[in-house]
N, C-alpha and C positions, 0 to 999 in steps of 0.2 A: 959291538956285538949284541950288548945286552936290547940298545934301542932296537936291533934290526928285529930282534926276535918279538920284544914287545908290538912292531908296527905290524907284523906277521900273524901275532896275538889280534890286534883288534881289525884286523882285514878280515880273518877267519869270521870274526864274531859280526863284523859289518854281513857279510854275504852271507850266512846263515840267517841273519837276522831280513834281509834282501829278499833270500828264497821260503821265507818263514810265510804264509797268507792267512788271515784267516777265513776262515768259511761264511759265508754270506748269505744270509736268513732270506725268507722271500719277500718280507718289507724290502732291506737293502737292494736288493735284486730288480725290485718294484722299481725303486727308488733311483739307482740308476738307470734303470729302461727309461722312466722319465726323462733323464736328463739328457739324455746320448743319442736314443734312437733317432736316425736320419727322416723317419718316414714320420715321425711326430711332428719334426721339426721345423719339416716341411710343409706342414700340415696347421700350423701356429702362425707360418709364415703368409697361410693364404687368408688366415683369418687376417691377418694387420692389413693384408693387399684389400677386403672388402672391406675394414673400416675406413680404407683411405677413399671409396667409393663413394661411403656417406658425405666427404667432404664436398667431392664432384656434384654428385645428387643435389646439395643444396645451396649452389652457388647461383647468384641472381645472373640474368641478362646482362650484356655486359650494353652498355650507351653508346652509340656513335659518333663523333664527333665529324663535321664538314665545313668547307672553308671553300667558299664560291668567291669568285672575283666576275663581274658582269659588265655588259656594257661599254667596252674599250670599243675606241673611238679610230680604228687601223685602215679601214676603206672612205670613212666618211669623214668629215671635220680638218683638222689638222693633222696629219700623220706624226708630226714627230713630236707632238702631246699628245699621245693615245688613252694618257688616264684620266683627263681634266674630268671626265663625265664617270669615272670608273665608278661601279657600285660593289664595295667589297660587303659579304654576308655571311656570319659565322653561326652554322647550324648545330642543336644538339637536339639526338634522338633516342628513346626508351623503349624498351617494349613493355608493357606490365600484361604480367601472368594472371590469369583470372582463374577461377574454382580451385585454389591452392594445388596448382599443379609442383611449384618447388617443395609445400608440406608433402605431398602425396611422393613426391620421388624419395625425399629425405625416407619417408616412415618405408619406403619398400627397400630403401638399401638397408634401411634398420634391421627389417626382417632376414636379408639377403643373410647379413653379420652375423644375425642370431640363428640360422639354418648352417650357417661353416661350423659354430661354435657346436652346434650336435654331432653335423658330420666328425666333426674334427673328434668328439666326444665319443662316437661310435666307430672310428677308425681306431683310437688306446682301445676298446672293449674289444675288438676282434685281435686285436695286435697282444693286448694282455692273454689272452686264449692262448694262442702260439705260445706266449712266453711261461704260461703256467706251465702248458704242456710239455715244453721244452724241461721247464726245473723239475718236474713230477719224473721225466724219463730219467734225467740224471741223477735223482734220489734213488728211481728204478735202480736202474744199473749199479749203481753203487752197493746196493744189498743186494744185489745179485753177485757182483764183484765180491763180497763180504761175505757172503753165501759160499760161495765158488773156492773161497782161499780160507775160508773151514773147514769143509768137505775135504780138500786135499789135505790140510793140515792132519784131519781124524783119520783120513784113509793113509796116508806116511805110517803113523804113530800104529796100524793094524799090519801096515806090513811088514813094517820092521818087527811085529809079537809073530807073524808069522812066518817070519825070516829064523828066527829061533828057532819055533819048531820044526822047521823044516831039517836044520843043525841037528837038532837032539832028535830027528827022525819021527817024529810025532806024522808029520803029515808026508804026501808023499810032492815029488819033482812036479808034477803034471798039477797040482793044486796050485802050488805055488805061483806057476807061469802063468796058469788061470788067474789070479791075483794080480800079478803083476801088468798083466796085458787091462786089467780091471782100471788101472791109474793113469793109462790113456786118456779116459774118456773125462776122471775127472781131471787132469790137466789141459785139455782138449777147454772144459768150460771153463776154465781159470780164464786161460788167455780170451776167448771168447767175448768174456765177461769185461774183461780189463781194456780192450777194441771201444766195444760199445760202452763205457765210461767215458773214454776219451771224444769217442764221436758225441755223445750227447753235449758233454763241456764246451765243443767246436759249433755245435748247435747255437746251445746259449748265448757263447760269446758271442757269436754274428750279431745275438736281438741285441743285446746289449754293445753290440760297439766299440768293443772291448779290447784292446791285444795283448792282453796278460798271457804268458806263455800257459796251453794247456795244465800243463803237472805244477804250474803252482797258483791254479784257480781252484775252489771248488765251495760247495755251496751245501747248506746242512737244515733240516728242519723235518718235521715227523714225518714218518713215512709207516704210519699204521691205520687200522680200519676203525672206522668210531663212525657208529649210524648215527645220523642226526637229520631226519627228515620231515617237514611239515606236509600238511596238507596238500595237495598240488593246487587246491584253488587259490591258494594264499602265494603260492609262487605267479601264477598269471596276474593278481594284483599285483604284486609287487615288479611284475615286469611290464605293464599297464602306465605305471608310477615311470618304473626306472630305467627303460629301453631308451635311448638315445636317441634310434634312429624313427622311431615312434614318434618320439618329440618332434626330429625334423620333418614326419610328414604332416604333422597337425599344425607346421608354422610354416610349409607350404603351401596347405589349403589359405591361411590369412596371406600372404606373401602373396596367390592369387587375386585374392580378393582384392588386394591394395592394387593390385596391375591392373584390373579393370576396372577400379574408380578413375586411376591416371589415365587409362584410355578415354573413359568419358570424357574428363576433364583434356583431353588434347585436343577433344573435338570442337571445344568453343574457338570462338575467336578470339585474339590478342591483340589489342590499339597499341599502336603505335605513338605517341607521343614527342613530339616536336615542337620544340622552341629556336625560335634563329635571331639572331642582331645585324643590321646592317647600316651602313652609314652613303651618304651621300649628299654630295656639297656642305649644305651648311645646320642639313638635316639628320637625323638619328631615328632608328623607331625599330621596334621589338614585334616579333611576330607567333605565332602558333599556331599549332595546328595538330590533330587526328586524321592518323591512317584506319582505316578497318576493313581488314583483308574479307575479301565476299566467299562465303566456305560454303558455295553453292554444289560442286562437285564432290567437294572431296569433306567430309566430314569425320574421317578417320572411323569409316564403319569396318572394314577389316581386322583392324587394330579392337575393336570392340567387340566383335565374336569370337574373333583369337583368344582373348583373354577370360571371357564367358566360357570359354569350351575347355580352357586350363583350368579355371574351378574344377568344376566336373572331371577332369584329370586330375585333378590332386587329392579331390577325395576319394577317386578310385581306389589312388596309391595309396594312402592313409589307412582303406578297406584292408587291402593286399597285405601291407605291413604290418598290421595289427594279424591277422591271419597266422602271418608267417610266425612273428611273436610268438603265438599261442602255440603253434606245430613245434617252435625248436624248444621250448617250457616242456612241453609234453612230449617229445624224443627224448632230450635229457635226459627229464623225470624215470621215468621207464627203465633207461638202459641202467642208471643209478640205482633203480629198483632188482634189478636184474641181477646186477654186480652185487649186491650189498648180500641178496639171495644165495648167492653161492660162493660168498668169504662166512656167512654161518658156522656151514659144519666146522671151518677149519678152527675155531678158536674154542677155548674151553676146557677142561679135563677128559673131556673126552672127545675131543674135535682130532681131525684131520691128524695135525701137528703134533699132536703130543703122541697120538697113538704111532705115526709113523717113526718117530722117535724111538718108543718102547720097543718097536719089533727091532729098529735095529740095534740096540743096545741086546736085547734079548737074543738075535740069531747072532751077533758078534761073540757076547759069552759061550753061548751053546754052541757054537762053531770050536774053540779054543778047545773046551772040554771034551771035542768029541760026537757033542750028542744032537748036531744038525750037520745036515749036507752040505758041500759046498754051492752049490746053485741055491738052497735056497738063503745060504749067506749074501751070494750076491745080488739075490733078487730085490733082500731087504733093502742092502746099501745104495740100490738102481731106488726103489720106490719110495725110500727120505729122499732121495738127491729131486727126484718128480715130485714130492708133493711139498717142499721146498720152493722150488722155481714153480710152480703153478701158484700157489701162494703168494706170490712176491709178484707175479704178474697178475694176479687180482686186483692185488691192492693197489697197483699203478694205474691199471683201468678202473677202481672205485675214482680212484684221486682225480683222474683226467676226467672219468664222467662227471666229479663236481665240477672239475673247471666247467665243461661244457655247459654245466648248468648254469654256473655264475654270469656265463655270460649270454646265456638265455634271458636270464632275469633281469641283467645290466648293471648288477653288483654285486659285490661277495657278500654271497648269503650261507655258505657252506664252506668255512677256512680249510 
């Protein structure tokens, strides 16, 4: 009896300790997206597919070998000694590559490699976007959810004082219900609140990969306003610097450039190279010889303005890109300007929050005593409960415009 209760003991303490998580900072969070996400992964794996390219790219002509038998003797001579005269002759042929056509393919698959490695670098900075934004909602909600199940908590603890007076006749029947119908609305954002908690968890986990059951996932790290912004010309350098896809279009212009040296270089001609041995009666003797294909027709000139007119296309793109760079630095910038402008008044002794606070502490008291109205007790307790969640949805859109910004710039510049 005693073991059974003991084994009951430590199951208790296994599965509490089971459903125990702890909360997961945005490094960790990071840090699994790394590891998990499918669309990365798949993305790592197109990079090995182009390294394997380079291998292709730089592998020589392969030789041909031939094996001629000549001369059998079947209509003329003896028939039934057909070989006595046979001339058997074993050929070997090369091609050799001229104007480093194998360097030239090698260094453009080089580049190919090196153009995945950005893309593949600028598919994590849009994918980290999503995933900031994703953790920035779920911090959202969380203090909303934390917001929401205060509120209730304070408005309980006012109606059960005004449940009193109601007893001791202080107030009258028609106040009270007005009261009580008051607790709808903040129960109404509890539940609200506590939805959109779970939906954003259900977010996250998709990036991450994740199937930890919703209620015992969740994730923790500040969720307040802290201005911290440079110059905006210092954000265009440093997304100049650290844009990814920036990189890929500046090593597409060279990536061009190396395709139409290999087009010139396909235009030469290639010899052929041939050595053969042959044997016959009591003789032996070695031979060779050059092929040289006549590239009167066909000089591979299409192939050579194709790739001249892809220059000029990649530095378009490289234009365009840079462009766009500077337009999403300069949205950001802006809308982070914007946000940061109207989380001001709320902080401070005399901001937003404090004052919405005092009034309702102050029409709570003066309600009890008597010496304010019911409307505008509840106006107070409606106008914390608004300047509360306006607040908290500030700060979620300061938080997400830094994301946006970070990945304007192409790296965390604004934690």
């Amino acid at each position: 009896m005693h073991r059974m209760i003991r084994y009951f003991c430590l199951g208790l303490c296994l599965a509490g300790g089971a459903s125990a998580q702890t909360a997961l900072t945005w490094q960790q969070v990071v840090e699994k997206f790394r590891a998990a996400n499918p669309n990365l992964m798949a993305g790592q794996l197109g990079i090995q597919e182009s390294k394997a390219a380079e291998v292709t790219a730089y592998l020589r002509p392969n030789p041909t070998a031939s094996v001629t038998l000549d001369q059998l003797q079947i209509f003329n001579g003896n028939p039934y000694r057909p070989l006595t005269n046979a001339l058997p002759i074993i050929a070997l042929d090369y091609v050799h590559e001229r104007q480093h056509k194998r360097e030239l393919r090698l260094q453009s698959a080089q580049q190919g490699t090196a153009i995945a490695e950005s893309q593949q670098q600028d598919l994590e900075r849009n994918l980290l976007f999503s995933l900031r934004t994703a953790f920035v909602q779920t911090l959202q909600a969380k203090a909303l959810l934390a917001n929401a199940k205060e509120n209730l908590a304070y408005f309980d603890k006012e109606l059960l004082i005004n449940r009193d007076r109601y007893r001791s006749g202080d107030i009258a029947r028609v106040d009270l219900d007005r009261i009580v119908l008051q607790r709808v609305q903040y129960d109404s954002d509890y539940q609200t609140a506590l939805v959109n908690a779970r939906t954003a968890k259900i977010v996250l986990l998709m990036l991450l990969n994740d199937r930890t059951p919703v209620d015992r996932f969740d994730v923790d790290g500040p969720f307040t306003f802290q201005e911290k912004l440079q110059p905006l010309e210092e954000f265009h350098a440093m997304a100049l610097d650290s844009r990814p896809d920036l990189r890929a279009a500046v090593q597409a212009v060279a990536k061009a450039t190396t395709d139409h040296k290999l087009a010139v270089a396909n235009g030469s001609t290639d010899p052929d190279i041939s050595i053969d041995f042959g044997h016959t009666g009591a003789d032996s003797f070695v031979g060779g010889g050059v092929s040289i294909p006549l590239r009167i027709f066909d000089r591979n000139q299409g192939e050579k303005a194709r790739t001249r007119i892809d220059i000029t296309r990649a530095e378009r793109q490289r234009d365009a890109t840079q462009a766009q760079a500077f337009s999403d630095v300069d949205s950001a910038y802006f809308i982070l300007l914007s946000t940061a402008s109207q989380l001001r008044p709320y902080t401070g002794d005399d901001g937003y929050l404090k004052t919405a606070s005092r009034i309702r502490d102050t029409m709570s008291f003066s309600y009890q005593k008597g010496q304010a109205a019911l409307v505008d007790y509840l106006d107070a307790q409606r106008d914390y409960r608004a300047t509360e969640v306006a607040y908290t949805n500030l700060v979620g859109a300061y938080l997400t415009a830094a994301g946006q910004l970070n990945m304007a710039v192409g790296r965390e510049v604004i934690p």
